[in-house]
PyMOL commands that place a pseudoatom at each C-alpha (Angstrom):
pseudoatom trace, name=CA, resn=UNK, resi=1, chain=A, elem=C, hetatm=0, pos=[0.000, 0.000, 0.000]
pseudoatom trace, name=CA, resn=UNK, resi=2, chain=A, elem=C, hetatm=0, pos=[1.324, 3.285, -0.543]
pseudoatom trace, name=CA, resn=UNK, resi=3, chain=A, elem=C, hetatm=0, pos=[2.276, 6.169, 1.067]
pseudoatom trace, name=CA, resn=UNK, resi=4, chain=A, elem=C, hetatm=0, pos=[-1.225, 7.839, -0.406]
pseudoatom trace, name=CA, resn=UNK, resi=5, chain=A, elem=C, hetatm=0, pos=[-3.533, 5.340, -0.092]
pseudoatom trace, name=CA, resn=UNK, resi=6, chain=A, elem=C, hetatm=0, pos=[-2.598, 4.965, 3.904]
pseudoatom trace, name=CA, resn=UNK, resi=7, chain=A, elem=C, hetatm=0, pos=[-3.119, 8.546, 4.560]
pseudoatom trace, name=CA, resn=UNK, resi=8, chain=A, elem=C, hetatm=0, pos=[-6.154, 9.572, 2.268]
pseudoatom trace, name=CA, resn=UNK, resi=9, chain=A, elem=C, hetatm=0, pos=[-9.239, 8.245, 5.320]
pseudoatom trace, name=CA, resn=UNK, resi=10, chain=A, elem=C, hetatm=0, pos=[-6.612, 10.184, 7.575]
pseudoatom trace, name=CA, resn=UNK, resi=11, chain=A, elem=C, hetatm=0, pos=[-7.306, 13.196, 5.611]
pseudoatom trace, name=CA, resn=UNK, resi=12, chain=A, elem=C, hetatm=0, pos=[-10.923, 13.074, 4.557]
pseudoatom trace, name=CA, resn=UNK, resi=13, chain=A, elem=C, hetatm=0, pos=[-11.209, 13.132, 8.586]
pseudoatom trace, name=CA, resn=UNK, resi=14, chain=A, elem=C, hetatm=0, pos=[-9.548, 16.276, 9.538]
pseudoatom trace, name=CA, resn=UNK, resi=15, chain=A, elem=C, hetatm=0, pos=[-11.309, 17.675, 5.960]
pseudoatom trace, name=CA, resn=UNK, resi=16, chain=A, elem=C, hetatm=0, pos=[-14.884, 16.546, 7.492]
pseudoatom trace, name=CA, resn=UNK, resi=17, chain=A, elem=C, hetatm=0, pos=[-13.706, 17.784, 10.986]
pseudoatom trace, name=CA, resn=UNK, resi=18, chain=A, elem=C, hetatm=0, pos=[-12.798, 21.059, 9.713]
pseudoatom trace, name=CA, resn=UNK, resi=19, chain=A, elem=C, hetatm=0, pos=[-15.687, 21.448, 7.418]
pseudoatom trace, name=CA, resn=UNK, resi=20, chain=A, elem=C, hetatm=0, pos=[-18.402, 20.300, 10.480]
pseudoatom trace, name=CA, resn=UNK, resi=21, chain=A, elem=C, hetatm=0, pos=[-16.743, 22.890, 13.037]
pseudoatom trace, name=CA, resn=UNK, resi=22, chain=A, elem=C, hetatm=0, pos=[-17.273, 25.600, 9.933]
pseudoatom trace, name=CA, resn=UNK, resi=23, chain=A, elem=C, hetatm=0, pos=[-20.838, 24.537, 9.737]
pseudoatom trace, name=CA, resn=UNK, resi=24, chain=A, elem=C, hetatm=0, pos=[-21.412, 24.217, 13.474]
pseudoatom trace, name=CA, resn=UNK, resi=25, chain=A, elem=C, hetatm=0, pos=[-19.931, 28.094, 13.758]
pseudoatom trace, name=CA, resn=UNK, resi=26, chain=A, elem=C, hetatm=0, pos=[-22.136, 29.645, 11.064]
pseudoatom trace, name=CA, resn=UNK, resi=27, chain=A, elem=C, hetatm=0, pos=[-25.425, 27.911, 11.904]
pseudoatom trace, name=CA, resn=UNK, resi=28, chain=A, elem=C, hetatm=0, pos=[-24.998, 29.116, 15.551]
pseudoatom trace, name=CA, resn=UNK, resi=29, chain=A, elem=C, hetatm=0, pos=[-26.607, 32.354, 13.893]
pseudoatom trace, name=CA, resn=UNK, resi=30, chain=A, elem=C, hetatm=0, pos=[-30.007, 30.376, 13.567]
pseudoatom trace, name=CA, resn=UNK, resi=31, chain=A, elem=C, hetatm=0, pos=[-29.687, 28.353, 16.783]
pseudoatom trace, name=CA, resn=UNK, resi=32, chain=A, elem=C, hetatm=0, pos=[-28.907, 24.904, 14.747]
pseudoatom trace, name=CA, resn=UNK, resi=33, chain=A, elem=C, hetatm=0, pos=[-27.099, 22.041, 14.851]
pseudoatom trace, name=CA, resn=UNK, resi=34, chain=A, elem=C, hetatm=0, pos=[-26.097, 21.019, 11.156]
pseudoatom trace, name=CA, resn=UNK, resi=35, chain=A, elem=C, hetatm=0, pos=[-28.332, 17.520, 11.978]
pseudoatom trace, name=CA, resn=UNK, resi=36, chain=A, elem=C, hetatm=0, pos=[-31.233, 19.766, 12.641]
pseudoatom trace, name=CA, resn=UNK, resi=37, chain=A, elem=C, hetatm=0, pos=[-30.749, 21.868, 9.561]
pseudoatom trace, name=CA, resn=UNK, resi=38, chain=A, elem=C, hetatm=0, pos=[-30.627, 18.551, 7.647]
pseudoatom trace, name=CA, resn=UNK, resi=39, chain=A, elem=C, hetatm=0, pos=[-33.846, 17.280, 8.729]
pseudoatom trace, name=CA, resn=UNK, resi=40, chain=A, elem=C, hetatm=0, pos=[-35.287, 20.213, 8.563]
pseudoatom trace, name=CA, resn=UNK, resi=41, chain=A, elem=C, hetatm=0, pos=[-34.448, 20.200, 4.708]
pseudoatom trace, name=CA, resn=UNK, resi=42, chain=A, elem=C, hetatm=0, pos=[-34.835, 17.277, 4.108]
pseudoatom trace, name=CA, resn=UNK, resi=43, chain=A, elem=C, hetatm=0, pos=[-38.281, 17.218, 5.415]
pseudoatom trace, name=CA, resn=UNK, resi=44, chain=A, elem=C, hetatm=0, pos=[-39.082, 20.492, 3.704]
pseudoatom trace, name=CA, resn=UNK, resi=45, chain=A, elem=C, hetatm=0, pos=[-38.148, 18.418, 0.497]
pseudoatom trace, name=CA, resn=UNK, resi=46, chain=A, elem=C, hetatm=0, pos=[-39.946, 15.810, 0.734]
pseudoatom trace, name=CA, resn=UNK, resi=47, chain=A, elem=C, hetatm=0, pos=[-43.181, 17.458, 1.920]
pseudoatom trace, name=CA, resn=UNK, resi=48, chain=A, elem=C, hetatm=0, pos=[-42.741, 19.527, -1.174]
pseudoatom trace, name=CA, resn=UNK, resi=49, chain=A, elem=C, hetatm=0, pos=[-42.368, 16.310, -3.187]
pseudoatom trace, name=CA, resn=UNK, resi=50, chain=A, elem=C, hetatm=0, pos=[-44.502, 13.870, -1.418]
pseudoatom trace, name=CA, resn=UNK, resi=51, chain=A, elem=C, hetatm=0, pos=[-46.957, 15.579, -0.015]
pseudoatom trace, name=CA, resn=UNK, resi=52, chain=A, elem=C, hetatm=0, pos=[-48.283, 19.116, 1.703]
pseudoatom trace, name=CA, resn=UNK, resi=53, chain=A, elem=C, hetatm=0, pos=[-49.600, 17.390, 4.619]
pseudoatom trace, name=CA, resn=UNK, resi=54, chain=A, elem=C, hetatm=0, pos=[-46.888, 15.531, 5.758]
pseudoatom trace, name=CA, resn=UNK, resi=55, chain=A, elem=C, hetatm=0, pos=[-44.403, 13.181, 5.834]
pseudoatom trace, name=CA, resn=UNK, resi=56, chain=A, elem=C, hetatm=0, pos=[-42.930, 10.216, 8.497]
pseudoatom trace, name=CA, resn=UNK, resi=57, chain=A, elem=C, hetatm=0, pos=[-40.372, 10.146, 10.334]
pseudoatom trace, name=CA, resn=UNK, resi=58, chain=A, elem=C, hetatm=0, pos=[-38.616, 7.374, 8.936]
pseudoatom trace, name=CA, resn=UNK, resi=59, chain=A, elem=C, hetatm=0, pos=[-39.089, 8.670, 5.502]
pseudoatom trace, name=CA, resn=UNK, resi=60, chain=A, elem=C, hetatm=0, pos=[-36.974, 11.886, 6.801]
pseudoatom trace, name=CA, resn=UNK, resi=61, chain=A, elem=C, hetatm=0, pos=[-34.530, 9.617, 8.383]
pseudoatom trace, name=CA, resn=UNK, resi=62, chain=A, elem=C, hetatm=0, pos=[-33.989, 7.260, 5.390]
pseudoatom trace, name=CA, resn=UNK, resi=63, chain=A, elem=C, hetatm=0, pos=[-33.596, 10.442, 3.137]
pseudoatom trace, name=CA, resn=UNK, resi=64, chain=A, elem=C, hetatm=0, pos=[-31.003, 12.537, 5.075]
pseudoatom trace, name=CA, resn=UNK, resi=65, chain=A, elem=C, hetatm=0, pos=[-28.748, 8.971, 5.645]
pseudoatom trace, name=CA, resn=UNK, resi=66, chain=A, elem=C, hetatm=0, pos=[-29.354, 9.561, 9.540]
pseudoatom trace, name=CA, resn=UNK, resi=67, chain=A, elem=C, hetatm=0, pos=[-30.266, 7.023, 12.164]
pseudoatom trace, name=CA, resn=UNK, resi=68, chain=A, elem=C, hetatm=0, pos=[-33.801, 6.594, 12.939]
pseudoatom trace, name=CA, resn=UNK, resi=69, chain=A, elem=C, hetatm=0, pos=[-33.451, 6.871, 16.360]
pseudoatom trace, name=CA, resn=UNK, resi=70, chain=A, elem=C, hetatm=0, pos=[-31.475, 9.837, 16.099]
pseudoatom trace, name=CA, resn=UNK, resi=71, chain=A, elem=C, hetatm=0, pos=[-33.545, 11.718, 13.542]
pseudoatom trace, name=CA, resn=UNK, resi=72, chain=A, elem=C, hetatm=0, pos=[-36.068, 10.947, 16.152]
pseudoatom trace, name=CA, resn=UNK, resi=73, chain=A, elem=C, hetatm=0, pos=[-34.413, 12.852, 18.905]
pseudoatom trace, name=CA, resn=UNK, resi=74, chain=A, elem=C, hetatm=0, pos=[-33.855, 15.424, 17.107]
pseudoatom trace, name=CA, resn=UNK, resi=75, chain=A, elem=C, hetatm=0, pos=[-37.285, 15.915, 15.205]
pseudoatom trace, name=CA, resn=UNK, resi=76, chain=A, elem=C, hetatm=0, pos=[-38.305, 16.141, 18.960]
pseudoatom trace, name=CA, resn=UNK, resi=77, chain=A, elem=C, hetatm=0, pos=[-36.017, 19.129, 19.839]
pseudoatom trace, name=CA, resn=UNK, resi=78, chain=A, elem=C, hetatm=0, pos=[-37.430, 20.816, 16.375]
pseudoatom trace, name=CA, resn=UNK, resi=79, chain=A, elem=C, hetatm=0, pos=[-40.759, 20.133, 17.528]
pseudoatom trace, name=CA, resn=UNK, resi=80, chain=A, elem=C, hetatm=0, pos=[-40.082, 21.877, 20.720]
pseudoatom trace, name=CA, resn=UNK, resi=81, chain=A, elem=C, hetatm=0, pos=[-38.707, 24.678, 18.729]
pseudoatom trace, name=CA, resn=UNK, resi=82, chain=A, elem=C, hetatm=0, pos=[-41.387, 25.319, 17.206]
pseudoatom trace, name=CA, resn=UNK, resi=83, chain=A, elem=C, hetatm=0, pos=[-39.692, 24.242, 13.547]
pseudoatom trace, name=CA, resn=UNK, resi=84, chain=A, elem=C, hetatm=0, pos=[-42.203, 21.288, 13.047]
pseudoatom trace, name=CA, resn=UNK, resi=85, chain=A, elem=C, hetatm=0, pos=[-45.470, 19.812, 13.645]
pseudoatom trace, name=CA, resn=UNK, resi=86, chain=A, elem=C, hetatm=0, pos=[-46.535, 16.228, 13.904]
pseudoatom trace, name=CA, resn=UNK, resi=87, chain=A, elem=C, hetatm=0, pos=[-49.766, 14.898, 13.977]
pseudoatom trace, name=CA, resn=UNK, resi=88, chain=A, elem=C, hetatm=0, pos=[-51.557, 11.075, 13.609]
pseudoatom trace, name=CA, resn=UNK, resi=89, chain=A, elem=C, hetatm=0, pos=[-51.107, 9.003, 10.461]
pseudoatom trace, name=CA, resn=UNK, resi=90, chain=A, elem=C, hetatm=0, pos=[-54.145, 8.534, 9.346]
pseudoatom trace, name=CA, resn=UNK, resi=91, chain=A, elem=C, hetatm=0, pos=[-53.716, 4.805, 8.441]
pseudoatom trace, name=CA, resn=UNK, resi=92, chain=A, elem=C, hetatm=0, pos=[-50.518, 4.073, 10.715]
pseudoatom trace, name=CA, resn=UNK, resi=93, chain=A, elem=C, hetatm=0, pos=[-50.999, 4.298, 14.334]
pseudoatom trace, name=CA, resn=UNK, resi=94, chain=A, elem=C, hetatm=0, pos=[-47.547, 4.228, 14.872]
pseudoatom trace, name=CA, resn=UNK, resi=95, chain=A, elem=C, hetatm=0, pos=[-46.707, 6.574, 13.143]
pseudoatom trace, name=CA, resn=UNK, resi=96, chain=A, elem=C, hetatm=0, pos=[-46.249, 10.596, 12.905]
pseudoatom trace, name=CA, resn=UNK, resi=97, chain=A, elem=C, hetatm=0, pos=[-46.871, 13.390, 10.103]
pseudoatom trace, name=CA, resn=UNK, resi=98, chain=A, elem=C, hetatm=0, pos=[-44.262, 15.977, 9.657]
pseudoatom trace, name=CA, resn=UNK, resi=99, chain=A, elem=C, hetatm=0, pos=[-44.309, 19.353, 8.389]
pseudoatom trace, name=CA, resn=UNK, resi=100, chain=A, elem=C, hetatm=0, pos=[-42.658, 22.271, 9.005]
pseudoatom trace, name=CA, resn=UNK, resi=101, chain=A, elem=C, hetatm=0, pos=[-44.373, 25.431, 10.557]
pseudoatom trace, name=CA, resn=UNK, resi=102, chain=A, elem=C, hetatm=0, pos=[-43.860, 29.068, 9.116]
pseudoatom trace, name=CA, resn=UNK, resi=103, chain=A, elem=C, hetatm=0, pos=[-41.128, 29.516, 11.609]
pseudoatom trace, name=CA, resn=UNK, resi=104, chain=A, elem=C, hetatm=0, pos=[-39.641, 25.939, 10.570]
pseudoatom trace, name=CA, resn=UNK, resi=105, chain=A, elem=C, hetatm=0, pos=[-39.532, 26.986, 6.731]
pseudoatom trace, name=CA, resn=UNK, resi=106, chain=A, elem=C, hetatm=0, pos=[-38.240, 30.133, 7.428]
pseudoatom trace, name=CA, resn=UNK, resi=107, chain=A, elem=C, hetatm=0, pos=[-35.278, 29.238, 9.515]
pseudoatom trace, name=CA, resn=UNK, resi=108, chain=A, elem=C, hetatm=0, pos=[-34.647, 26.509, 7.154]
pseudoatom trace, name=CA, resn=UNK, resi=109, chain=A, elem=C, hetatm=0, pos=[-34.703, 28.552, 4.461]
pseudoatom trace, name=CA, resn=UNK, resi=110, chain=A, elem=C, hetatm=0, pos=[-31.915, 31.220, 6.288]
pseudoatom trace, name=CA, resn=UNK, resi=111, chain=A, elem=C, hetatm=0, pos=[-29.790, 28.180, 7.074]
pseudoatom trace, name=CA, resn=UNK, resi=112, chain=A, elem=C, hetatm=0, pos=[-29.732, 27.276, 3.525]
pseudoatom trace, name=CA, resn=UNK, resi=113, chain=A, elem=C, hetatm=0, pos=[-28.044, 30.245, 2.707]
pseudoatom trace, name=CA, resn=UNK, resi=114, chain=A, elem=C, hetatm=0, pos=[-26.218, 30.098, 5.655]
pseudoatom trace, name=CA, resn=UNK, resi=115, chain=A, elem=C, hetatm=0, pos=[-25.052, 26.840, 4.409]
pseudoatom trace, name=CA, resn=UNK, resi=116, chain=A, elem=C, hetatm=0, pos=[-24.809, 27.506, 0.813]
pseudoatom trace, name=CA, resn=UNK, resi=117, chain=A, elem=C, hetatm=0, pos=[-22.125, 30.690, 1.657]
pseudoatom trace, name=CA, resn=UNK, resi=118, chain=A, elem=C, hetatm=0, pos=[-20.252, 28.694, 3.940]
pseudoatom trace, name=CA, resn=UNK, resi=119, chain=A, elem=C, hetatm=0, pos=[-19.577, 25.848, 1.409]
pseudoatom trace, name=CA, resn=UNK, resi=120, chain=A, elem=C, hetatm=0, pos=[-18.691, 28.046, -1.045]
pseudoatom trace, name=CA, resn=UNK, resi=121, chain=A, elem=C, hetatm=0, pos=[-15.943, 29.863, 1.104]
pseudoatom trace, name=CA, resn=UNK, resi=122, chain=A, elem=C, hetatm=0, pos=[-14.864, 26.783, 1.914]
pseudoatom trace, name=CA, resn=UNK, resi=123, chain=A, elem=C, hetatm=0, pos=[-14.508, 24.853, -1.483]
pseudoatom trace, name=CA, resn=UNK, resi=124, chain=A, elem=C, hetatm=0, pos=[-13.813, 27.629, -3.208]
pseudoatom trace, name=CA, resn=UNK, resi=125, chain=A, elem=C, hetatm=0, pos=[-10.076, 26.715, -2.000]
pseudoatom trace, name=CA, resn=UNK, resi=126, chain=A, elem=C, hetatm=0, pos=[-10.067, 23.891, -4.852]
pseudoatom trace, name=CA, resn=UNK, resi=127, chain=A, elem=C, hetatm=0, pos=[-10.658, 26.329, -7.117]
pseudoatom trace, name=CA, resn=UNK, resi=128, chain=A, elem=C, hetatm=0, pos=[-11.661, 25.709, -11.084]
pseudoatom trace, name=CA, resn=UNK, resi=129, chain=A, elem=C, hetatm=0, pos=[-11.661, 21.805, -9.735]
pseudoatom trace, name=CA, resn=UNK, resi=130, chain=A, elem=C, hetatm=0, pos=[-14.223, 22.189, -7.369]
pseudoatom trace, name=CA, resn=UNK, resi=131, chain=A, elem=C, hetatm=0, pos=[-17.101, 20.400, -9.530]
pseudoatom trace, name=CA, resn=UNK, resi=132, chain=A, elem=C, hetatm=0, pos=[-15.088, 18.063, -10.200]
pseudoatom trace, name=CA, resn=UNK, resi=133, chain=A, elem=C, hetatm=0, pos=[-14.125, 17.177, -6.788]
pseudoatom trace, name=CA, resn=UNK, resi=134, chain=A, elem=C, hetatm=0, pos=[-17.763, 17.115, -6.150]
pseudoatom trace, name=CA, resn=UNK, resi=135, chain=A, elem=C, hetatm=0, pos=[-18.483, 14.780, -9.123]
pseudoatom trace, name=CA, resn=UNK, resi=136, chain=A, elem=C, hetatm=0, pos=[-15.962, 12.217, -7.667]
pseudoatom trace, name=CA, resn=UNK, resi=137, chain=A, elem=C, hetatm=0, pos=[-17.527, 12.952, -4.057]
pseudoatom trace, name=CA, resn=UNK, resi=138, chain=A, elem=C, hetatm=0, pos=[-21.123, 11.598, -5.496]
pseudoatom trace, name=CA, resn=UNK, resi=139, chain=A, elem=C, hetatm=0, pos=[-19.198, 8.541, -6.591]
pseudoatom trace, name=CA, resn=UNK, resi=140, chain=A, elem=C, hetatm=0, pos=[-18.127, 7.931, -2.649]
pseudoatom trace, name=CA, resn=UNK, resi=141, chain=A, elem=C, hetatm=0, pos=[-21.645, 8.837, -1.213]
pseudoatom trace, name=CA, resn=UNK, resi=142, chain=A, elem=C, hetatm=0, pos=[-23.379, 5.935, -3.114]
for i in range(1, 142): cmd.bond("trace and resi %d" % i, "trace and resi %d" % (i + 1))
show_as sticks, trace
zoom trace
């Protein structure tokens, strides 16, 4: 094995480290964790997609690649915040509707920019190959 191949999961941790503490620094504005942001997106997304009246739990979960019993947790603190509402499934007892409120859509939609801005700044140090970085990202993420 060479020298690159030994150190390149050595890297891609202190580039995720140092990409997560940017994201955790600029989303204090809104008063979110980058998890919350996520499900709040991603839940935005697929209500938009799916349907206006609401989505589960497990669907948000599955989409934003976080564990169900985490997404859980934090769809609770969201809930809390005001960010989302969750009512009965009509046909699934067990299960929850999700939607974001006004407030929920409208700090999502500030993070996003938050978000957007901060990913920029910090690609933008790859310079004219920053799509293709991201191209051979998508190839990892599947």
């Amino acid at each position: 094995m060479d020298q690159y191949t030994e150190d390149i999961g050595y890297i891609m941790w202190r580039v995720t480290n140092n990409w997560q503490k940017l994201m955790k620094a600029e989303l204090r504005e809104v008063d979110l964790t980058h998890v919350q942001f996520a499900l709040l997106r991603s839940c935005h997304a697929l209500n938009e997609r799916e349907s206006a009246s609401g989505v589960t739990q497990i669907q948000i979960a599955h989409n934003s690649d976080i564990d169900p019993m985490m997404a859980s947790e934090v769809l609770r603190t969201l809930e809390k915040k005001g960010y989302i509402s969750r009512v009965p499934h009509p046909q699934d007892t067990r299960a929850k509707l999700i939607s974001l409120t006004e407030s929920g859509v409208a700090v999502m939609e500030r993070a996003s920019r938050i978000v957007m801005s901060a990913d920029q700044m910090f690609f933008s140090k790859l310079g004219p190959d920053m799509h293709d970085f991201i191209a051979r990202l998508k190839m990892l993420s599947t």
